[in-house]
N, C-alpha and C positions, 0 to 999 in steps of 0.2 A: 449214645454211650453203649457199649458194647457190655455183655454180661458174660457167665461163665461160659468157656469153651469159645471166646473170640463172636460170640453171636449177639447179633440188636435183632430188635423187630416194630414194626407199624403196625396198627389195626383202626379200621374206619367201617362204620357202618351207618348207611342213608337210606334214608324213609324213601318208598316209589310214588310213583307218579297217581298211579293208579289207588296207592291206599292214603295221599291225599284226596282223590277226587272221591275215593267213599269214606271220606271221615274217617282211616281206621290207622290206631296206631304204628309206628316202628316195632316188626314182629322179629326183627333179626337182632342177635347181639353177638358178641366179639370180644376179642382181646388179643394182646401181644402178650408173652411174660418173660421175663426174665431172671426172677430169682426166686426159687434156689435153681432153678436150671432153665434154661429158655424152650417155651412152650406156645400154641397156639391153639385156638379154638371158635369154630363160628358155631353159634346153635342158628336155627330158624325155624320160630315158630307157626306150626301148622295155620294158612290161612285161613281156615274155618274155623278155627277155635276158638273163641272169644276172649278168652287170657292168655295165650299161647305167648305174647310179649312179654308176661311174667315167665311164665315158666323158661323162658330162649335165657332170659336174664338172673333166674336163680339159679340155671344151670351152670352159668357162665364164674359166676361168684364161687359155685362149687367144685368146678373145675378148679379155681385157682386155689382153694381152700385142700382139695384132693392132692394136687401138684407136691403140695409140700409136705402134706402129713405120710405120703407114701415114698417121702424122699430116700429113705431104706431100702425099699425095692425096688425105686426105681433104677438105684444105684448098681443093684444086684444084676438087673437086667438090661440095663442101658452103657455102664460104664466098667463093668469089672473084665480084667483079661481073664481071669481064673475062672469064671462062668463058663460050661461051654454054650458053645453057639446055638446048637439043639435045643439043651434044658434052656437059655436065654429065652429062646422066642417064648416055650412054656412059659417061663415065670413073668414074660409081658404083658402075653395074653390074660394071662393072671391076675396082675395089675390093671391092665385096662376094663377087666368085670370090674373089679372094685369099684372104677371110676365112675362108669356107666351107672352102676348100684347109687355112688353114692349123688349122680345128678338125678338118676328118679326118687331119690327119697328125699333130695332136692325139692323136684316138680311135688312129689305128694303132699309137701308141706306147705307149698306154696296153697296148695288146695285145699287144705285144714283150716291154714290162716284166711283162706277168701270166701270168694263166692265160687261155685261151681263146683264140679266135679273132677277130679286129673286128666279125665281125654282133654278138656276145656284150656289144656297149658300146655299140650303137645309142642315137641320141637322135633326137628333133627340137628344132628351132632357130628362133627368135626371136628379132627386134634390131632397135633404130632407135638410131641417131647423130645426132645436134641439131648445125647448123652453123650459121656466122651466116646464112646465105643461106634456104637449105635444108635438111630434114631428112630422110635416109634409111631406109628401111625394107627388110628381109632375113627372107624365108620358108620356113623347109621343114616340111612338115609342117599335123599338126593345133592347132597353137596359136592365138593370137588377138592381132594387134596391133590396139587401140582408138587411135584416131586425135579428140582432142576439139579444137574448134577455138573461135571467137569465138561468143559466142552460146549456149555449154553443150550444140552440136551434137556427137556424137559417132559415128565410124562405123568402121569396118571397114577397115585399111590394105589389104585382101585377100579375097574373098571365103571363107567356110570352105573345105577342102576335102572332096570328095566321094571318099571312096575307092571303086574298084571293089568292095567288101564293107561290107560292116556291121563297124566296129570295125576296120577300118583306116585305117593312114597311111603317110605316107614319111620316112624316115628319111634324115637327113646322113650320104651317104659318098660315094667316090669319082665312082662311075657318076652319082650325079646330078650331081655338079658338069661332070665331065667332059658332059654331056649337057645341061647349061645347065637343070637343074631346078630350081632355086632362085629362088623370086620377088623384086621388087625394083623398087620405087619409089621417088621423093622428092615432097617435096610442099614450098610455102613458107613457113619457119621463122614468117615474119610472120601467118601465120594459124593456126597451132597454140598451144594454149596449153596443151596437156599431151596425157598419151597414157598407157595401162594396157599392160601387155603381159601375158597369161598362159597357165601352159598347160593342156590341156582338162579338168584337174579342175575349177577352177573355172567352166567355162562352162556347166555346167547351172543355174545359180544364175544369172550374169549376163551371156548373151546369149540373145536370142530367137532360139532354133535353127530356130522357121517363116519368120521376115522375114532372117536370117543378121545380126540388130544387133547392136549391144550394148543390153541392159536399162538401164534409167534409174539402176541403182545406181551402173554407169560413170561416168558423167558425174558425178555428184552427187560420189561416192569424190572423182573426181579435183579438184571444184570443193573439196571440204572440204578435198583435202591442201594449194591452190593458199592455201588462207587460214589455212592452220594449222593444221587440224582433225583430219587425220589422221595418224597419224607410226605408226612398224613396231608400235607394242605394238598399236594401234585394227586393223592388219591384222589383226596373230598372235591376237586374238580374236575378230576376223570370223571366220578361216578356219580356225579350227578350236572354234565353235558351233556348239550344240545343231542348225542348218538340215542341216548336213551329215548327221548323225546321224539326222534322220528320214527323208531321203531315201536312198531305194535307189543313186540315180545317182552320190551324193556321195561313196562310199568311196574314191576317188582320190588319189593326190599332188597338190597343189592350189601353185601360185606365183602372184605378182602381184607386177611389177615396175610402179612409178607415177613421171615425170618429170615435174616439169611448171613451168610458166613462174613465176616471182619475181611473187606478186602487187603488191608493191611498187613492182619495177622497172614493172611495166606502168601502174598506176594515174598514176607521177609522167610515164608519156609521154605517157598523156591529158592531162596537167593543162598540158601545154606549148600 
């Protein structure tokens, strides 16, 4: 079922190979959303952290809980013509502190209410919000938003990041927000027609980590969800096949969050 602006979306997230074999929880969590406007978001939490699975999953809650209470500005910044285009990006970037704010004070409470201390619930974070106008995009971290546009192009809302080490990243909490570390673009609703978001389990599989793209499976997933080809079961047995299993790289928690445009709604505004 399609939500405002002609948009559905799927979200799947599956436990690795490797954090069955050491006992440890599903650290990644996810969602599709679609009302009051269609949104996405994968957290994953840090695998050193010992609650890092709470905190990926109160994050995830308060994303959707952020979504709607900032539905005023998102408005402001997502779908209004009268906005210009300039103050827009300001007033998203805007928006998306709040957001950030309001999953670390999310994570902090989860760590009030627990055991442990808030590094203990680390995630990182990925999201993009669909407006009529515009659609936002929000980064911390080693995740991947796929951005596929007109044409079955598909690229990179964000360059990877580069950590100063091997096998690290950065993690959603205070000091970054306070310290404006969180990336954050928009781009024009009218030229997107879907978008993948995941987090870096699956990106040994489908991005080309030498050119930093997405692999062609991107675009293709997303063109088949866009026609009906894909739906959460065609995930949950992508990602967690046999590909994983021979590959040393694949033991990971693995999500993939998929939006994308009403191939219907679009075909009948061609036909006008």
């Amino acid at each position: 079922m399609s939500g405002p602006f002609g948009w559905s979306g799927i979200a799947v997230s599956v436990i690795g190979n490797d954090h069955v074999k050491h006992e440890l929880p599903l650290q990644d969590a996810s969602a599709a959303i679609l009302s009051p406007r269609p949104a996405a978001v994968v957290c994953d939490g840090a695998g050193s952290a010992a609650m890092s699975h709470e905190g990926a999953n109160a994050a995830v809650r308060a994303f959707r809980i952020a979504v709607a209470a900032m539905e005023p500005l998102l408005r402001d910044s997502l779908d209004s013509e009268r906005t210009p285009w300039g103050f827009a990006d300001d007033l998203w970037r805007y928006a998306a502190g709040w957001i950030c704010r309001a999953l670390v004070a999310a994570k902090d409470e989860a760590a009030r209410s627990g055991t442990g201390k808030p590094r203990d619930y680390e995630f990182t974070f990925a999201a993009a919000i669909v407006g009529r106008l515009r659609t936002g995009f929000i980064q911390v971290g080693d995740g991947a938003i796929c951005v596929c546009t007109r044409g079955g192009h598909c690229d990179l809302a964000f360059k990877p990041e580069k950590g100063r080490f091997a096998n690290t990243t950065t993690f959603l909490d205070g000091k970054v927000v306070e310290e404006d570390g969180y990336m954050t673009r928009f781009l024009p609703t009218a030229v997107v027609n879907g978008l993948m978001i995941m987090s870096d389990g699956p990106a040994v599989n489908m991005l080309d980590l030498a050119s930093g793209r997405p692999a062609p499976i991107v675009a293709q997933m997303v063109s088949d969800y866009r026609e009906g080809e894909v739906d959460r079961g065609t995930l949950l047995n992508y990602l967690t096949g046999s590909q994983w299993m021979r590959d040393s790289r694949g033991g990971d928690d693995k999500s993939i969050v998929i939006l994308g445009k009403d191939n219907m709604n679009e075909n009948k505004k061609g036909d006008k």
